[in-house]
N, C-alpha and C positions, 0 to 999 in steps of 0.2 A: 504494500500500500504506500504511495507517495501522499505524503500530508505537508503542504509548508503552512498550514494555518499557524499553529506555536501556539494554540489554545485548546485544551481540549474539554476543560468544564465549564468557559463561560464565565462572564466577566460581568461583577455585580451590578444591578441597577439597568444593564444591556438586554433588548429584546435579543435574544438568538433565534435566528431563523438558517436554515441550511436547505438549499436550492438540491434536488437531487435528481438526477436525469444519469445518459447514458443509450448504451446499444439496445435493440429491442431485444431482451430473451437474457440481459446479463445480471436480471435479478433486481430490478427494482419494486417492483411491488414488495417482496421477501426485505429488502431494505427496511421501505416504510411501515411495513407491519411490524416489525420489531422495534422499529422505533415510537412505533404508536405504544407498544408496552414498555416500552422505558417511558411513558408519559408526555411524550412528545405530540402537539399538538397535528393533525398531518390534513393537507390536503392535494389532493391526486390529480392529475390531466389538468390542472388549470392554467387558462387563461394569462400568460406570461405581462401581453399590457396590460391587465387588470392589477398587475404585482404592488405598483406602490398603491393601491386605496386597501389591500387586504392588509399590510403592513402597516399598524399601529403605532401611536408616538410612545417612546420608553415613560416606564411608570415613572412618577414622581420619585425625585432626588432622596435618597435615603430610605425608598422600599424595594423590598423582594423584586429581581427580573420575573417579567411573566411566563408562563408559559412557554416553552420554545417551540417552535415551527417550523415546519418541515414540509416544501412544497414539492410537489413530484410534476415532472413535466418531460414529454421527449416527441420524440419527431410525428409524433399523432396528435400532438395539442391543436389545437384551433388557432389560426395567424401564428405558427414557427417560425421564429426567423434568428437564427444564433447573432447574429450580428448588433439585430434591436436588443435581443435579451443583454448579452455582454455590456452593452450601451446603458442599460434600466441597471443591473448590478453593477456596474463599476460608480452612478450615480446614490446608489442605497450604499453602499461600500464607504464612500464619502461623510455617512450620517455620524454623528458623535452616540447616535443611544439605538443603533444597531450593530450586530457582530454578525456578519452576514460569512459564511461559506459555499463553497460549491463544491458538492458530491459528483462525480463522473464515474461511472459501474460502467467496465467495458470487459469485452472478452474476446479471445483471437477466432478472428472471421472462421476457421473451419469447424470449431468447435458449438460458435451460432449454429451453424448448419445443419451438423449434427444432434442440435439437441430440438433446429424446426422439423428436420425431416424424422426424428422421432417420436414425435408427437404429431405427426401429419400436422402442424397450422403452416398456413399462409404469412409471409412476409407483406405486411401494409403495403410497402412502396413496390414490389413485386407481384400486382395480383396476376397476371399474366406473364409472368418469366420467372427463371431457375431463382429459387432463393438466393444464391449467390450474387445474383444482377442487386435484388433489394437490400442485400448487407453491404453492398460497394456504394452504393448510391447514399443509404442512411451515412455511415462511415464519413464519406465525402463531407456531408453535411454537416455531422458533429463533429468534423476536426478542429472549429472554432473553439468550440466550447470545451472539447478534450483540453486544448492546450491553455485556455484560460481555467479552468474546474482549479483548487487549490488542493482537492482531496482525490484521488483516484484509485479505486480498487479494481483491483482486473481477476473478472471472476472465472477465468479458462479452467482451472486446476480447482473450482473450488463445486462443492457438495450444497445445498440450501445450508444444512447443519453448518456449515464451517463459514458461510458468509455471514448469518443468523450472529455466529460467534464475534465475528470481525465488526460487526455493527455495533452488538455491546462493549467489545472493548476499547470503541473510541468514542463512544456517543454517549452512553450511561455518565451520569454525575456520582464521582468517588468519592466524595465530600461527605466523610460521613456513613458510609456504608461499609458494608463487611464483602469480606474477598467473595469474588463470584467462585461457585467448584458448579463446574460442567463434568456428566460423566456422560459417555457416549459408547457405542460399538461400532463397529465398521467391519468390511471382508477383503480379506490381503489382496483377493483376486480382484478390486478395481483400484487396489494403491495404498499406500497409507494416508492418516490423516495430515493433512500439512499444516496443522494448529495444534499440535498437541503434547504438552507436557510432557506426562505420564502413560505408557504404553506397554499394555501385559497381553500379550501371546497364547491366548489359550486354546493352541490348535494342539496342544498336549492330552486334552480332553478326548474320552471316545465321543465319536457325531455324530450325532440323531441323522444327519443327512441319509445316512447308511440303510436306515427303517424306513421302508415305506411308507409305513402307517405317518410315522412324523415328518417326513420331508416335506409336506407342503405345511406346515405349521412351522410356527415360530419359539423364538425362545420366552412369548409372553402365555406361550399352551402351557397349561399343567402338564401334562402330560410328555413333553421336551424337560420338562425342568425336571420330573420326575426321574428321568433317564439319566441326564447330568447329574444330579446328584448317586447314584448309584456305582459312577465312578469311584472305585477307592480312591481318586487322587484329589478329587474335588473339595474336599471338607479342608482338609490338610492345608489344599494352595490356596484357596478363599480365606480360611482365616490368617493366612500371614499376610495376604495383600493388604486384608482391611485393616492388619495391627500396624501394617507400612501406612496405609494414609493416615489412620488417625496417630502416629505417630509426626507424618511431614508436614501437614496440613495446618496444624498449630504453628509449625516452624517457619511455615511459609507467609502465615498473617502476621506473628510478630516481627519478617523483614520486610512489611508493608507488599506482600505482591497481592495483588486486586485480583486476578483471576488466574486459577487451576481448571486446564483441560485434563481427564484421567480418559485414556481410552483404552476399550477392549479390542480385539481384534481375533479373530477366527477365520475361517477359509471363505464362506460364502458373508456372514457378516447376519444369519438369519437366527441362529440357534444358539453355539455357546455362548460368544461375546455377548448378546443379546441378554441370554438369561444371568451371565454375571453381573453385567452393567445395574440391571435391575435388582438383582439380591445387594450388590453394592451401595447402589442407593440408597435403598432402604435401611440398614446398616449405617448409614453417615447422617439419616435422618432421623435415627434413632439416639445417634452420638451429640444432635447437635447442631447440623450444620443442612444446609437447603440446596441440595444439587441441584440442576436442572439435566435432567435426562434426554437426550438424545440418541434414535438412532439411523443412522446413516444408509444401511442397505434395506431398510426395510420397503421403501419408495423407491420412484423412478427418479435418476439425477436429472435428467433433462423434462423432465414435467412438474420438478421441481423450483427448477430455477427460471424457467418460463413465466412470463408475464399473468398472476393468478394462478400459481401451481404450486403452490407452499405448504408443504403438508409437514407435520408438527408431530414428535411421538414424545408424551409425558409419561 
């Protein structure tokens, strides 16, 4: 992620608002939904000359910043034109009681392609030519704004889980809050996770894959979980990982680090890691402490990170 903003919580008495656009398909909706749960105010597809009347004067000198804002807009808004928009933010840019950013989500053109032609959608600017014509053409057009955007994440390599991630750990206000622990699974067979701390290998385990009866079920079936546990090996290495985190976990909030990834990993990413992750959880929610569960193979990555394909496992 390139950031030269040099602010990351926001600066008292300043409305924060953050502009977030980019390629079609690299994840903005999945952005603004998570930022809508970090409590960010959010409004989507709009109307770019409309920007300075939705944008408020800062509150009175010596109160709370309000709410912060978070407008989503890309090459499907109504009157696009990167050049006006750059021209309206470099003029809000100027205010003394705005902190204005700009978010740019892009992703390398083959990987767009692969993730329209796996969800069969249409390219907007290609309704009658190869998706490739409408991601050269969009491209063309955001290169303004790429190169003006002050924040840019390029989500090629990345899972909804692991952009999800990269949203809170630059967007969330740390002021006061306690370290985020993300626990997650994933399957070796599409990569590892490229966010992640902490990472335990439990292809050691025998796999439900093996059973018929269980391979179309998951590690959230009783009945997978029933199985992994009957491993001799499983009690043994489950309880030392969990005596490892609540042993690190402590050590890790008193050197001030704000957020713990722990991930599991398995061959397919459906079964054991799965069913760890979740016994782990629960286990660090018992100790204390508020994970957030993810997991990663359970969905499709390309109809995840597509525009309204955000699918969430708690």
């Amino acid at each position: 992620m390139r950031d030269e903003s040099g602010n990351k919580g926001g600066s008292p008495g300043k409305q924060r608002v953050l502009l977030v656009t980019g390629m079609l398909g690299a994840g903005k909706t999945t952005a603004l939904r998570v930022l809508e749960d970090l409590g960010w105010e959010i409004v989507d597809n709009f109307p770019i000359r409309l920007l300075d009347g939705l944008i408020e004067s800062a509150p009175e000198s010596g109160r709370e910043a309000r709410t912060p804002l978070a407008i989503g807009f890309d090459s499907r808004t109504r009157g696009f034109d990167p050049a006006r928009i750059i021209g309206q933010v470099k003029a809000l840019d100027d205010r003394d009681d705005i902190e204005l950013n700009t978010l740019f989500l892009d992703c390398s053109s083959k990987e767009l392609e692969r993730r329209y032609n796996e969800t069969r959608r249409r390219h907007p600017l290609a309704s009658d030519a190869p998706v490739s014509t409408g991601i050269r053409a969009e491209r063309e057009l955001l290169a303004p704004l790429r190169r003006w955007a002050n924040l840019l994440i390029d989500t090629t390599e990345f899972t909804s889980n692991d952009l999800q991630r990269m949203i809170r750990e630059n967007f969330a206000s740390s002021a006061g809050e306690d370290m985020t622990i993300t626990v997650s699974s994933f399957g070796f067979s599409r990569g590892m996770p490229p966010v992640a701390d902490l990472v335990f290998d439990m292809r050691f385990l025998d796999n439900p894959h093996w059973d018929p009866e269980l391979r179309p079920q998951t590690g959230q079936d009783p009945a997978v979980g029933d199985y992994i546990r009957k491993d001799p090996a499983f009690e043994e290495a489950f309880a030392r990982i969990r005596d490892l985190l609540l042993l690190l976990l402590p050590r890790y909030r008193a050197q001030g680090k704000a957020y713990v990834h722990i991930a599991f990993g398995c061959t397919g990413g459906r079964h054991r890691s799965v069913f760890t992750a979740e016994q782990i959880a629960a286990a660090l929610r018992e100790c204390g402490f508020s994970p957030t569960l993810l997991h990663r193979n359970l969905g499709s990555r390309a109809a995840d990170l597509l525009e309204g394909g955000l699918r969430r496992e708690r």
